[in-house]
N, CA and C of each residue as an Amber inpcrd file, in Angstrom:
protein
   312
   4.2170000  27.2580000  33.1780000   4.5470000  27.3890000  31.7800000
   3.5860000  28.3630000  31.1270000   3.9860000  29.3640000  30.2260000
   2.9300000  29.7210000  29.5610000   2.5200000  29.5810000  28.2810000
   1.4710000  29.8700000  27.3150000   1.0300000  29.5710000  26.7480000
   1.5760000  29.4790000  24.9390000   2.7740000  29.6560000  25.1190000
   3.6730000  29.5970000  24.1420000   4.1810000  28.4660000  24.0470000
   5.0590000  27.8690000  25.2610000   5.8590000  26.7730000  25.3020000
   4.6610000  25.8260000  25.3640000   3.1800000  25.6330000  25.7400000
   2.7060000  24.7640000  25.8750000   2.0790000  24.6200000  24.1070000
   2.1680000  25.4370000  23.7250000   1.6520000  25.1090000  22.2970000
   2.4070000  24.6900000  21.3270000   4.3760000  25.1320000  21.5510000
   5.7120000  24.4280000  21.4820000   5.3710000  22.5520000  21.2040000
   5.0080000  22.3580000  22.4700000   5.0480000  20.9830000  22.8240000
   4.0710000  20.2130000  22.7120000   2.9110000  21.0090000  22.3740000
   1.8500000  20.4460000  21.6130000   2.2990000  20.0900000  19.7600000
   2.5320000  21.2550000  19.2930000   3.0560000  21.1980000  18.2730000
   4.3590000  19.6040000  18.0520000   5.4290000  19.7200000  18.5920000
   6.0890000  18.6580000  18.9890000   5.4950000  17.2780000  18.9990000
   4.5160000  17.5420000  19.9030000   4.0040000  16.1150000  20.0450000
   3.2440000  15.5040000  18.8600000   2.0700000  16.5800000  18.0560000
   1.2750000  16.1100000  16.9160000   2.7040000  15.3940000  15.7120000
   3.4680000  15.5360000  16.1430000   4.6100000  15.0680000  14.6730000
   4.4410000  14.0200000  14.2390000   4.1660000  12.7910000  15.2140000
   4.1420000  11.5180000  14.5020000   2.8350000  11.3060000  14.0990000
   1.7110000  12.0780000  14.8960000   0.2660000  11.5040000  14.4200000
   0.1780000  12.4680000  12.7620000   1.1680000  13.5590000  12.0630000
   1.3880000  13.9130000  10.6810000   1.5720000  13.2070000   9.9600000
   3.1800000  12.6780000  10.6260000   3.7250000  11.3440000   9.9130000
   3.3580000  10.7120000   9.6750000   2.5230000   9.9780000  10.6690000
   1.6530000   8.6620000   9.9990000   0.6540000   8.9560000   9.1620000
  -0.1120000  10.1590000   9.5020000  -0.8630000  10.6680000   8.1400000
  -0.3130000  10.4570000   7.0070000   0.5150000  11.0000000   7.0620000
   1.2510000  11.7000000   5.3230000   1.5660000  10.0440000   5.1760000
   2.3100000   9.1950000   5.9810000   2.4990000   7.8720000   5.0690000
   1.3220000   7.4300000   4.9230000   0.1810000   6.5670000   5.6150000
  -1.1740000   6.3680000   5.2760000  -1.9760000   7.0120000   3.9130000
  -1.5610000   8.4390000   3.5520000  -1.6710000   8.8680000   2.4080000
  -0.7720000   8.3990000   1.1470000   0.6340000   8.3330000   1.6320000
   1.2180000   8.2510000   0.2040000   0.9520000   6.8480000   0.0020000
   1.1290000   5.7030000   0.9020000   0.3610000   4.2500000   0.3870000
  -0.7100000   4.0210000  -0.3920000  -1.7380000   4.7790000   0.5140000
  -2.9380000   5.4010000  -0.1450000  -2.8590000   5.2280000  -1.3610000
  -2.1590000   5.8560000  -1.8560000  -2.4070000   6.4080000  -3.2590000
  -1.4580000   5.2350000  -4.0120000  -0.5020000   4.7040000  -3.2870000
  -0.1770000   3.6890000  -3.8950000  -0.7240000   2.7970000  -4.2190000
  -1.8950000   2.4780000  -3.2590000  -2.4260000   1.5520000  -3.4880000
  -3.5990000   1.3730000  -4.6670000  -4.0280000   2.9130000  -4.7270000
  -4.6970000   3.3690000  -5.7430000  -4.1640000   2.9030000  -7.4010000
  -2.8850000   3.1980000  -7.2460000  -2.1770000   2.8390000  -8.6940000
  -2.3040000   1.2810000  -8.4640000  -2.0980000   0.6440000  -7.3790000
  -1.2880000  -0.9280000  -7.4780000  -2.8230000  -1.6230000  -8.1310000
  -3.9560000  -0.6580000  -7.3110000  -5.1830000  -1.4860000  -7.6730000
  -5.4700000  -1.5810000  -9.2160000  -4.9620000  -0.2300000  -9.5900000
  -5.1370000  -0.1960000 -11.2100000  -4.1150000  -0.9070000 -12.5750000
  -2.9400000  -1.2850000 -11.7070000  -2.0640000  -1.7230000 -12.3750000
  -2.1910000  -3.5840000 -12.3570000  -2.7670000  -3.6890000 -11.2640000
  -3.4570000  -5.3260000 -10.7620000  -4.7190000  -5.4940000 -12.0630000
  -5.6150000  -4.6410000 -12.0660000  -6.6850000  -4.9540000 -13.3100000
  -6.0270000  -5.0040000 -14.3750000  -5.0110000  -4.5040000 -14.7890000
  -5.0610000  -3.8920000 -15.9240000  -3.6500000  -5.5920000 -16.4120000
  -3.5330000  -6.1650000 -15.5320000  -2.4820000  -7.1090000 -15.7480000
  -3.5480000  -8.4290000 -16.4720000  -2.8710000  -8.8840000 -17.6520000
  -3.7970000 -10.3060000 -17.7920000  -3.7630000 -11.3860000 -16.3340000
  -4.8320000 -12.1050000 -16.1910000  -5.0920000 -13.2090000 -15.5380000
  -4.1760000 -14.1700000 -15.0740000  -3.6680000 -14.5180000 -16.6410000
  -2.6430000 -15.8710000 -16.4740000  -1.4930000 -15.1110000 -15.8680000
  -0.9150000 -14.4290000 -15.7210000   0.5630000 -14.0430000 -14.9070000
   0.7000000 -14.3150000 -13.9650000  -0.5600000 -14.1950000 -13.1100000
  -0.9800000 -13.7230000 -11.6420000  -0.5670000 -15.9810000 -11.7610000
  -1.3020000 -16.5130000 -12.6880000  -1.1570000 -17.9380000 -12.2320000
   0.1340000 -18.4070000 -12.5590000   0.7430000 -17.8670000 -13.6930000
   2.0480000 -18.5420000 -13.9480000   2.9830000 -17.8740000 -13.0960000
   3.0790000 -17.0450000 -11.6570000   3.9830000 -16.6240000 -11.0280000
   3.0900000 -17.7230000  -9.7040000   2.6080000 -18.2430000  -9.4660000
   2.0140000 -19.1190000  -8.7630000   1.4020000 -18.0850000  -7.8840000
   0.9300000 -16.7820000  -8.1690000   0.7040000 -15.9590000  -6.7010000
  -1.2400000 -16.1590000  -6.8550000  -1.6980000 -15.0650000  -5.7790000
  -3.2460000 -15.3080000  -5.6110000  -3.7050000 -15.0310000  -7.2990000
  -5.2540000 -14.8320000  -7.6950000  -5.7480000 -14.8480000  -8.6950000
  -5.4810000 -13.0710000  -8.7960000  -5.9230000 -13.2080000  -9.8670000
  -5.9810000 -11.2320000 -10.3590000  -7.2520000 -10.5390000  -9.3340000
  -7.9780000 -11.2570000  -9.6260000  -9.1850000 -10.6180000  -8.7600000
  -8.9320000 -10.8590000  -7.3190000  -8.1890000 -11.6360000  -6.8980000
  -7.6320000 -11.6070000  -5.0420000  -7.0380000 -10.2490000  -5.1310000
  -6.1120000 -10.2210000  -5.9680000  -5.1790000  -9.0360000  -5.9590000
  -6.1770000  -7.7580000  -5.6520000  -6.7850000  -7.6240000  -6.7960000
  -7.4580000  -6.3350000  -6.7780000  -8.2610000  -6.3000000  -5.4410000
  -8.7830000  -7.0800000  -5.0360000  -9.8300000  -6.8310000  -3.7810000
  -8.6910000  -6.3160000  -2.9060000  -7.9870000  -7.0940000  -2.4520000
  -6.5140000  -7.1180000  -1.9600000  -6.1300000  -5.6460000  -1.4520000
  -6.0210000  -5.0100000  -2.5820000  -5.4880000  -3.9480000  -2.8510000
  -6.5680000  -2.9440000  -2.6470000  -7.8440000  -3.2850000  -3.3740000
  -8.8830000  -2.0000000  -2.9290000  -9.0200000  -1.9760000  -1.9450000
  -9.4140000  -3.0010000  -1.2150000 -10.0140000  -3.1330000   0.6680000
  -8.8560000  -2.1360000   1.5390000  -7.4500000  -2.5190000   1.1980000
  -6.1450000  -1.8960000   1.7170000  -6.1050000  -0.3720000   1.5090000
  -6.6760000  -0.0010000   0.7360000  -6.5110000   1.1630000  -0.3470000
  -7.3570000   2.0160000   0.5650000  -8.6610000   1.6210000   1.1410000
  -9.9010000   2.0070000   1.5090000  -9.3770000   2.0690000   3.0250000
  -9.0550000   0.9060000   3.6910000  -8.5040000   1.1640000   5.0810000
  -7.3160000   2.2180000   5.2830000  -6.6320000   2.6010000   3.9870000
  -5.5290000   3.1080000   4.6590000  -5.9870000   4.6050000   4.0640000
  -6.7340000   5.0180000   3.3080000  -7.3980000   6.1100000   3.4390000
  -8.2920000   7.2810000   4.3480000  -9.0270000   5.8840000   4.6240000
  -9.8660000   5.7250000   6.1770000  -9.1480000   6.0270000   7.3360000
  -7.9600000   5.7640000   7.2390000  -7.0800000   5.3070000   8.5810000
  -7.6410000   4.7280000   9.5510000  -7.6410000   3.4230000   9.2450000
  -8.5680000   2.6040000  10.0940000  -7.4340000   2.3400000  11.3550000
  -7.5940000   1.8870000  12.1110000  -6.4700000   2.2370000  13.4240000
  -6.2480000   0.4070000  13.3180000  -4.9900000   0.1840000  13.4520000
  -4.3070000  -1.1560000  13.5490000  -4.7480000  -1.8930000  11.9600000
  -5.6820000  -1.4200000  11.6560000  -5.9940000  -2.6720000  10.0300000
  -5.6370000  -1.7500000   9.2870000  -5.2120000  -0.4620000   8.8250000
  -4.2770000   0.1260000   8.3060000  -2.6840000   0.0970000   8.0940000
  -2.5970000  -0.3900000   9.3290000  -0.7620000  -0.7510000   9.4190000
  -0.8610000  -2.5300000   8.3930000  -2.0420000  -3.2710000   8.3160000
  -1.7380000  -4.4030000   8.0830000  -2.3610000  -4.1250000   6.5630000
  -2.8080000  -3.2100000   6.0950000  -2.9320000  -2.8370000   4.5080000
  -2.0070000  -2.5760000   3.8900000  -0.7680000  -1.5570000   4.7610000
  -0.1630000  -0.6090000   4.0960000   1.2030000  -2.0860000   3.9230000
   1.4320000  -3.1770000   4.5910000   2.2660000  -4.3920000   4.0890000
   1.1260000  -4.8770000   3.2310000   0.1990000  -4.8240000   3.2400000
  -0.0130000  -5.7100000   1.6790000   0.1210000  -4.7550000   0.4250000
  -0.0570000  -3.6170000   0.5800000   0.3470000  -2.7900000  -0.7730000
   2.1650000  -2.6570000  -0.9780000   2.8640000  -2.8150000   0.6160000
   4.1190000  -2.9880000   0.0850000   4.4100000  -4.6420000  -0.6240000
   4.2230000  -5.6920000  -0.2230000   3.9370000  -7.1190000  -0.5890000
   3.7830000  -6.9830000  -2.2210000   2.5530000  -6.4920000  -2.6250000
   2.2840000  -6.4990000  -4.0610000   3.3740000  -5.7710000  -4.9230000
   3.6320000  -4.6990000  -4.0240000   4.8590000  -3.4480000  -5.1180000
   6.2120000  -4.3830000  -4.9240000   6.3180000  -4.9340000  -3.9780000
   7.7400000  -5.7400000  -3.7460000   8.1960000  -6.8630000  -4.1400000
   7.1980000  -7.4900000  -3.9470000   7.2350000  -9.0060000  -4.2600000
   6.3770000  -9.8180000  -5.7270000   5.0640000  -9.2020000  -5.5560000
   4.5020000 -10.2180000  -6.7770000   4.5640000  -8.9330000  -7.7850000
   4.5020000  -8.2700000  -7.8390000   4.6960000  -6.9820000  -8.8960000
   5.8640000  -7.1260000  -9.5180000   7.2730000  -6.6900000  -9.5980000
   8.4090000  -7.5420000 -10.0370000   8.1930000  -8.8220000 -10.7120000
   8.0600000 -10.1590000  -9.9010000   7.6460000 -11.4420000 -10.1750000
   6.5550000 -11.5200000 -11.7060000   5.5190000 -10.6750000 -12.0740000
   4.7550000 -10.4810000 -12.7380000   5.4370000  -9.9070000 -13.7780000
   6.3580000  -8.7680000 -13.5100000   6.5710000  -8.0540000 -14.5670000
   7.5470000  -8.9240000 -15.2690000   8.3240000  -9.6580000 -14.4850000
   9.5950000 -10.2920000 -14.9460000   9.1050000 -12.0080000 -15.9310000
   7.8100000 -11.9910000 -15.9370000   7.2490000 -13.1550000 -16.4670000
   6.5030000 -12.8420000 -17.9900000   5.6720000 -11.4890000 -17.8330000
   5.3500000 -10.6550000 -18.4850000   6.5500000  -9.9260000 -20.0090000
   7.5740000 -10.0520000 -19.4900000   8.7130000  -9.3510000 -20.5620000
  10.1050000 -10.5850000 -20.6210000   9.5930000 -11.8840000 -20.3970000
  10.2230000 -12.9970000 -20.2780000  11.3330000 -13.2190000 -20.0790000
  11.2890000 -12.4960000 -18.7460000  12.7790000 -12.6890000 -18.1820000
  12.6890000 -14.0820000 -16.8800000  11.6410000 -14.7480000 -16.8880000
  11.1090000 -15.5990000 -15.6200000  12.5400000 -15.2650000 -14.7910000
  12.3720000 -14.1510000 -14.1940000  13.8400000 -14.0640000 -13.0180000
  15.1970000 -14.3620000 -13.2060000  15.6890000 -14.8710000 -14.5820000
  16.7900000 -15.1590000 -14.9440000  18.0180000 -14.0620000 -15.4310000
């Protein structure tokens, strides 16, 4: 082979270790907002949706924020579900308690 096609298939191959970059980044940064949108929420929501405290959240979210920046190898994949968790699940739940719709 020469040194064309082998740089072809080098190229080829780096694709997913991009991919996972570029997602590890855009979480990243999600998580950046989720951490700021977690402080910035009063206390009691976090209890009247029965979820962790505000300050779980935020650690939650910074520690995640920090690993998936880092790209910490395997505790990155388990950050980037807790920043989806918060945007999916108690985020909604919060907002919908917050503008008194309690889910109805």
């Amino acid at each position: 082979m020469d040194s064309t096609t082998l740089e072809t298939i080098r190229l080829i191959t780096s694709i997913p270790a991009y991919a996972q970059w570029l997602m590890f980044l855009a979480v990243g940064v999600a998580g950046i907002a989720g951490v700021v949108m977690a402080a910035m929420t009063r206390p009691d929501a976090f209890e009247a949706a029965g979820r962790q405290s505000k300050m779980a959240w935020v650690a939650i979210l910074a520690v995640s924020t920090i690993a998936l920046l880092l790209r910490l190898p395997f505790i990155a994949w388990f950050a980037a579900v807790a920043v989806g968790i918060y945007f999916f699940d108690v985020r909604p739940q919060i907002n919908n308690i917050l503008r008194g719709n309690y889910g109805w």
